[in-house]
C-alpha positions as CSV (number, residue, x, y, z in Angstrom):
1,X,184.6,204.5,61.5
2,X,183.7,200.9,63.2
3,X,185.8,197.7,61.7
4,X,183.0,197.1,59.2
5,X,183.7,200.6,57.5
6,X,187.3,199.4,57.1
7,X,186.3,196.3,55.5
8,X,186.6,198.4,51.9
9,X,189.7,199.7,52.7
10,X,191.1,195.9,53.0
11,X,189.3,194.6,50.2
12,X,191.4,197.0,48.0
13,X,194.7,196.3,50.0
14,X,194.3,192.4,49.2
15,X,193.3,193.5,45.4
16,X,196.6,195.7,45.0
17,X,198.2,192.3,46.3
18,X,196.5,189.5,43.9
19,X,197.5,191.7,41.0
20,X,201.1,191.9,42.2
21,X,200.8,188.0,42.2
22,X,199.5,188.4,39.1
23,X,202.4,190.3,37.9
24,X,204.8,188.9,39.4
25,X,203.9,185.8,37.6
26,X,205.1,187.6,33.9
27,X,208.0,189.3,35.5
28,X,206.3,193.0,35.5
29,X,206.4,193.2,39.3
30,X,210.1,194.3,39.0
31,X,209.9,198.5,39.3
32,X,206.3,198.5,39.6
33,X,205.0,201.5,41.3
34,X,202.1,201.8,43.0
35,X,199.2,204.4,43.4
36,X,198.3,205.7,47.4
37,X,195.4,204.2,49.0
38,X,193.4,207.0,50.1
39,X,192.3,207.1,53.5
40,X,189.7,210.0,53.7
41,X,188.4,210.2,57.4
42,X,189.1,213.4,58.4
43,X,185.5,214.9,57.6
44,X,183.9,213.0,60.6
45,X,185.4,215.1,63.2
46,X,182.8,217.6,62.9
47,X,180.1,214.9,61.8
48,X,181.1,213.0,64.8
49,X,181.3,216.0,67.3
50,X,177.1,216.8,66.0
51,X,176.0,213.5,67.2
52,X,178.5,213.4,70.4
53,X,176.2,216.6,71.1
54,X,172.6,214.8,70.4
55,X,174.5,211.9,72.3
56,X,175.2,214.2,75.4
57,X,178.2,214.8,78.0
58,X,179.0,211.5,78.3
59,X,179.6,210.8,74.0
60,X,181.5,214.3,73.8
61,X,183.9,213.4,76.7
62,X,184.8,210.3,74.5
63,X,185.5,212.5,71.4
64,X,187.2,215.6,73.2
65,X,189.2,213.5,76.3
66,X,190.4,210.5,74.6
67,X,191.0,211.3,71.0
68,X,188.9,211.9,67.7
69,X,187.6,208.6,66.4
70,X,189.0,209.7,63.2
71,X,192.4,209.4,63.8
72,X,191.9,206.6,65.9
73,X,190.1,204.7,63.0
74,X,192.7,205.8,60.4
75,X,195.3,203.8,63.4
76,X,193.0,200.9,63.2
77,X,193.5,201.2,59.2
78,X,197.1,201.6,59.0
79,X,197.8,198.1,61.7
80,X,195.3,196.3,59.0
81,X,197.9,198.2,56.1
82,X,200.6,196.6,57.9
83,X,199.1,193.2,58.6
84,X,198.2,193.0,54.9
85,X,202.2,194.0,53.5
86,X,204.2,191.6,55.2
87,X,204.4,187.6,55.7
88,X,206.4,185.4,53.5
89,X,204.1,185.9,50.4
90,X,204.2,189.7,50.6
91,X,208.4,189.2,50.8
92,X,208.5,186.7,47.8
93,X,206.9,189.9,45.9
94,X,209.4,192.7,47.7
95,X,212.3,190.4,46.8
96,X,210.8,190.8,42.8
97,X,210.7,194.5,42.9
98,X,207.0,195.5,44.6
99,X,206.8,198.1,46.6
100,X,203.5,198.2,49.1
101,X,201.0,201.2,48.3
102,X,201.4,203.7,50.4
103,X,197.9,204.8,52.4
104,X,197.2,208.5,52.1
105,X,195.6,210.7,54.5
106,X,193.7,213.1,52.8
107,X,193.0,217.2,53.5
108,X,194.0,216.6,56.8
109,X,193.0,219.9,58.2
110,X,191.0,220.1,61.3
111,X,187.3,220.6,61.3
112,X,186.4,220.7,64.6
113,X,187.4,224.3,66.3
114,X,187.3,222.6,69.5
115,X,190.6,220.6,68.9
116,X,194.6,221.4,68.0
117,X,194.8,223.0,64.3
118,X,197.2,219.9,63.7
119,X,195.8,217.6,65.2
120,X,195.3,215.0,62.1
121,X,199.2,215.6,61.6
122,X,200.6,215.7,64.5
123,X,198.9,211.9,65.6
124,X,199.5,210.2,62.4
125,X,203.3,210.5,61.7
126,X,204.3,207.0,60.4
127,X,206.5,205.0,57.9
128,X,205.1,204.7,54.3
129,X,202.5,207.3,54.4
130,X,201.1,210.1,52.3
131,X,199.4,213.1,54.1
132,X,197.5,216.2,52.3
133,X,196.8,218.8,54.4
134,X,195.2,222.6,53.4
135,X,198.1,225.4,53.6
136,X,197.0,226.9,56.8
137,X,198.1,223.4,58.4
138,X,201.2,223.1,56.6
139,X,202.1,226.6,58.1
140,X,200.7,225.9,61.6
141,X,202.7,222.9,61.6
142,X,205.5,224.3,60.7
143,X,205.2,226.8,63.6
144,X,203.6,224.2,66.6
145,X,204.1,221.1,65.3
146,X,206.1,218.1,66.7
147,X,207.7,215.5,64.6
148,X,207.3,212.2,65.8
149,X,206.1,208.6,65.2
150,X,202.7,208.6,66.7
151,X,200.9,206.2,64.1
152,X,201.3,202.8,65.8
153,X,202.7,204.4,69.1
154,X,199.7,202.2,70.8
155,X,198.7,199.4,68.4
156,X,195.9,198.4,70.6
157,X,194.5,202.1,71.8
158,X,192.6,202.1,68.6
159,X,190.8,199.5,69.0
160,X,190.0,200.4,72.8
161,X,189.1,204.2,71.6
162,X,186.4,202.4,69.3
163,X,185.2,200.6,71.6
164,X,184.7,203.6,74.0
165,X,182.9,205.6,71.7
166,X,180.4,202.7,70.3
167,X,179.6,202.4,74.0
168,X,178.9,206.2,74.4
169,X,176.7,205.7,71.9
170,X,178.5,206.8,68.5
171,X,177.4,205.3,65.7
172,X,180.5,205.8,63.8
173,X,179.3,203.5,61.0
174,X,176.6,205.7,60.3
175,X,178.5,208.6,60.3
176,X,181.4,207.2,58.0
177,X,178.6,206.1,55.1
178,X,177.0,209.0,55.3
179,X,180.5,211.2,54.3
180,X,181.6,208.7,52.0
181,X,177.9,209.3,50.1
182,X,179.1,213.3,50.2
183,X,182.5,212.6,48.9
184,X,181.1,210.7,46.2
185,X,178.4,213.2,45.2
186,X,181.2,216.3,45.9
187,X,183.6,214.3,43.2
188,X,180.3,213.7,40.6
189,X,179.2,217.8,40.9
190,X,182.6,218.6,40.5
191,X,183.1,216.6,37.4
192,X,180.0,217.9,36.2
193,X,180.9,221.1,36.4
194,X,184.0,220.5,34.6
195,X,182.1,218.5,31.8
196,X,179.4,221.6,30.9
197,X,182.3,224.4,31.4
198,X,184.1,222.5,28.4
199,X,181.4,222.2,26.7
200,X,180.4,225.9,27.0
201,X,184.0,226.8,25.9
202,X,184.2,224.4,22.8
203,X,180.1,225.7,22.0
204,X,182.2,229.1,22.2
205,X,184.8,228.3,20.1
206,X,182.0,227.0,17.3
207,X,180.4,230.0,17.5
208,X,183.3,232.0,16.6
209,X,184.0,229.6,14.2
210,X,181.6,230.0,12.1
């Protein structure tokens, strides 16, 4: 994930904010709560770790040695989070009521066999923030894991990390588009599937009907 694949991620941070203006403005800001963002980056690990091996040695060392770029682009999200909720105009609306919306990491389960089972925990333990994770990593952290803050632990290794593995040759842009194009066709099949199994159940129902 390269700073232009965050760009959509900030665009939806400043919309949550304009309409809290915008509420704030008819009083409705007082109580308001706020749906997650959702951070989904967790698929590239395995995307990424395919094209560190057509990249060679030298791109998997990036991805293995220094850290995934997945969790180092969900750091690079969460400082932009951050940026975005405070200042004086972000405190006019706390002081009303707002409360920020909270990022979300999503199925945080690790996809790559080559790195920790809880590895998408264990480095993205901050303030604020929602994290979904399959069972199987619920339980291994449980057993192995270590509670900390590691989120913003290095507020400028992120950015360093991405810069190490665009020079290795990652093209992590490419990779993130190409799983958000997945997601989006997973969601649509699954909805799909939902839409013709209720309407085999209510053809069902007619047909016992009548």
């Amino acid at each position: 994930m390269s700073r232009d694949s965050l760009a959509p991620l900030i665009a939806n941070d400043s919309i949550v904010l304009e309409r809290m203006k915008q509420s704030a403005s008819s009083r409705r800001a007082r109580g308001a709560r706020l749906s997650p963002a959702d951070q989904q980056a967790f698929r590239t690990d395995s995307a990424g770790r395919e094209q560190g091996v057509a990249r060679g040695r030298a791109a998997r060392a990036v991805l293995e040695q220094q850290a995934s770029a997945d969790s180092t682009a969900v750091r690079a999200a969460y400082e932009r989070y951050l940026a975005k909720f405070a200042g004086p105009a972000w405190e006019r609306l706390r002081d009303l009521g707002a409360r920020p919306q909270r990022p979300l990491w999503a199925s945080t389960g690790t996809k790559n066999p080559d790195y920790s089972d809880v590895r998408y925990v264990a480095e993205l333990i901050g303030p604020n923030v929602i994290n979904t994770m399959p069972e199987h990593t619920l339980r291994a952290f449980a057993d192995h894991g270590a509670v900390a803050r590691t989120l913003d632990a290095d507020p400028d290794g992120s950015e360093r990390m991405l810069a190490a593995a665009a020079a290795a040759g990652l093209d992590l842009s490419v990779i993130t588009a190409e799983l958000e194009r997945e997601g989006v066709r997973s969601f649509c099949d699954s909805y799909h599937q939902l839409l013709a199994c209720i309407e085999h159940k209510v053809a069902a129902g007619d047909a016992a009907a009548g």
